[in-house]
One Martini backbone bead per residue (centre of mass of N, CA, C, O) as a GRO file, in nm:
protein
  108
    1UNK     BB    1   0.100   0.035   0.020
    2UNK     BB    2   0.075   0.348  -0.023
    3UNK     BB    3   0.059   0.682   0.088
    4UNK     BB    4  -0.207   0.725  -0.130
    5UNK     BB    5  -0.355   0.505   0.030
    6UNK     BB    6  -0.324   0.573   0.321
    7UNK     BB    7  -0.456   0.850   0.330
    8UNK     BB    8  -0.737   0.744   0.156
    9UNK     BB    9  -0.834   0.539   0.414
   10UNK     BB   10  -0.845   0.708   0.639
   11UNK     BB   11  -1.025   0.925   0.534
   12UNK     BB   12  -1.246   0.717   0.495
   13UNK     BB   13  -1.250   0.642   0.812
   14UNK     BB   14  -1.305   0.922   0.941
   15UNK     BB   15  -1.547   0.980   0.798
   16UNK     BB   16  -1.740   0.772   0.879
   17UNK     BB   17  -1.686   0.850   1.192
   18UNK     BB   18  -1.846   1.102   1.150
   19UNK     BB   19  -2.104   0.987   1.074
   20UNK     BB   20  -2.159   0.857   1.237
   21UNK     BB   21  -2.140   1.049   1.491
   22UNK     BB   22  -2.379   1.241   1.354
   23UNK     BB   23  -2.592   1.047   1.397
   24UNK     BB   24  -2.527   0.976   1.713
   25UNK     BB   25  -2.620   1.277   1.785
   26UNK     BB   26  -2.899   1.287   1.601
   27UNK     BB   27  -3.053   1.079   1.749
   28UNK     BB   28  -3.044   1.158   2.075
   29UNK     BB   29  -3.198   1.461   2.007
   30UNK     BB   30  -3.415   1.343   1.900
   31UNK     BB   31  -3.489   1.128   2.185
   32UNK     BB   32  -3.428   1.416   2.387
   33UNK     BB   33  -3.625   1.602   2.317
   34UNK     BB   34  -3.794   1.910   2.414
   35UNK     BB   35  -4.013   2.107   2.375
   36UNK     BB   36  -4.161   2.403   2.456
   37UNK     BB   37  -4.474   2.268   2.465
   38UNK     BB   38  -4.351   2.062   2.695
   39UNK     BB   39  -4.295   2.285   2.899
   40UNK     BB   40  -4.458   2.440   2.972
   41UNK     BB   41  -4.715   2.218   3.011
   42UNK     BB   42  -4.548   2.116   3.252
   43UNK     BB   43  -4.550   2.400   3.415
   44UNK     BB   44  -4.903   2.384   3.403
   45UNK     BB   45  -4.905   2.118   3.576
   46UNK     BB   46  -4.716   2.212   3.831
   47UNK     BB   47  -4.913   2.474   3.898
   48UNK     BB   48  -5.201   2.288   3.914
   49UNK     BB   49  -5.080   2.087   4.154
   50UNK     BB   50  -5.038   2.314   4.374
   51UNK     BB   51  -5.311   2.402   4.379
   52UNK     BB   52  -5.444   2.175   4.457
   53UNK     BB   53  -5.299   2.126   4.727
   54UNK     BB   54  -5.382   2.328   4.861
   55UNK     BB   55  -5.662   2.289   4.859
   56UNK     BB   56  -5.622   2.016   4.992
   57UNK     BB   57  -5.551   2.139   5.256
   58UNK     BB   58  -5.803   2.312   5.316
   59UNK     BB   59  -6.007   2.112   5.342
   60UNK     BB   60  -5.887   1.933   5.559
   61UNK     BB   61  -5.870   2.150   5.756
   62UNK     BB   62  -6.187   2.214   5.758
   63UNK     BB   63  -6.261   1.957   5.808
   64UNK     BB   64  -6.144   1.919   6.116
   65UNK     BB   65  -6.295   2.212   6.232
   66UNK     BB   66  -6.573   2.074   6.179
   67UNK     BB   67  -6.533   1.807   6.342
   68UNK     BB   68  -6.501   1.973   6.609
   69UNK     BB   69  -6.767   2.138   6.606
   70UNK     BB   70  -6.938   1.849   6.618
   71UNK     BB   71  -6.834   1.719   6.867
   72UNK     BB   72  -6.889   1.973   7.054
   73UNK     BB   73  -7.187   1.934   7.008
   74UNK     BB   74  -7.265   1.642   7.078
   75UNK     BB   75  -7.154   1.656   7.363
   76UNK     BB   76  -7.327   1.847   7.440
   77UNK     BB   77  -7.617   1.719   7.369
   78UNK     BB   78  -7.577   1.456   7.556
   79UNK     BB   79  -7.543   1.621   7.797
   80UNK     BB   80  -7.855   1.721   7.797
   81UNK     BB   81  -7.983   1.452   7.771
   82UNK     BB   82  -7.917   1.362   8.046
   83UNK     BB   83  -8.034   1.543   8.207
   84UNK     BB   84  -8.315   1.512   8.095
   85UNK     BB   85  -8.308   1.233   8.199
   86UNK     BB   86  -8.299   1.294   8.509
   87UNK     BB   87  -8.552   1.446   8.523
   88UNK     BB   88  -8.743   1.242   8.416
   89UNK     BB   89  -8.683   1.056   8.649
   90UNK     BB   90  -8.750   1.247   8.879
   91UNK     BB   91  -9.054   1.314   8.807
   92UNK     BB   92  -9.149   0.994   8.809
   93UNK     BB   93  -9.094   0.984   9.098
   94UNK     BB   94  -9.239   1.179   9.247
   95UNK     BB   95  -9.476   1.079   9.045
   96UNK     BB   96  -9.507   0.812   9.273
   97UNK     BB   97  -9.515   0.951   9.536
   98UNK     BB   98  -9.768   1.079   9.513
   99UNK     BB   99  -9.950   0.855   9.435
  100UNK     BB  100  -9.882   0.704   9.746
  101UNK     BB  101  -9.983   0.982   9.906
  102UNK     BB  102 -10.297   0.976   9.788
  103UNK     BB  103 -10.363   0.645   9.834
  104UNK     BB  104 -10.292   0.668  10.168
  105UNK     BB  105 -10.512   0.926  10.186
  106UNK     BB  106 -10.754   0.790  10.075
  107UNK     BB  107 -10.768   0.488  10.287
  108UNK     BB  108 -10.799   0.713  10.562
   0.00000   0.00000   0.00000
């Protein structure tokens, strides 16, 4: 092999390497681009996500505020109930001491 066989065998082994290699070079950048619009969209999808998530923070807050305000009216409530049946307990008792006291006065 002569130096201009050698030469030239070279430049088209250096070219061949060049084009392969720009060939993966423009393979990679073709399948990890990212549009523009695909950076946006995402942008708009991460602020609408974080939207979302303050929203339900907020509602689980005021559901957790309102589930005290139900719990502490229901023990009120409860309380409430307790008193008057001890009253309606009270009164029927007081009412059947009334009638055996009626009953032991019409007997005499």
């Amino acid at each position: 092999m002569s130096r201009t066989e050698f030469v030239i065998a070279t430049a088209i082994v250096l070219f061949i390497a060049f084009c392969l290699g720009w060939f993966a070079n423009w393979l990679l950048h073709r399948f990890t681009r990212v549009a523009a619009g695909d950076v946006a969209d995402l942008d708009r999808m991460s602020q609408e996500l974080h939207e979302a998530e303050e929203t339900r923070d907020q509602a689980i807050s005021y559901l957790e505020q309102r589930e005290a305000e139900l719990t502490n009216q229901l023990n009120q409530t409860e309380a409430e109930l307790r008193a008057a049946m001890e009253g309606i307990r009270e009164a029927r008792h007081e009412a059947d001491e009334m009638r055996d006291y009626i009953a032991k006065q019409g007997k005499a």
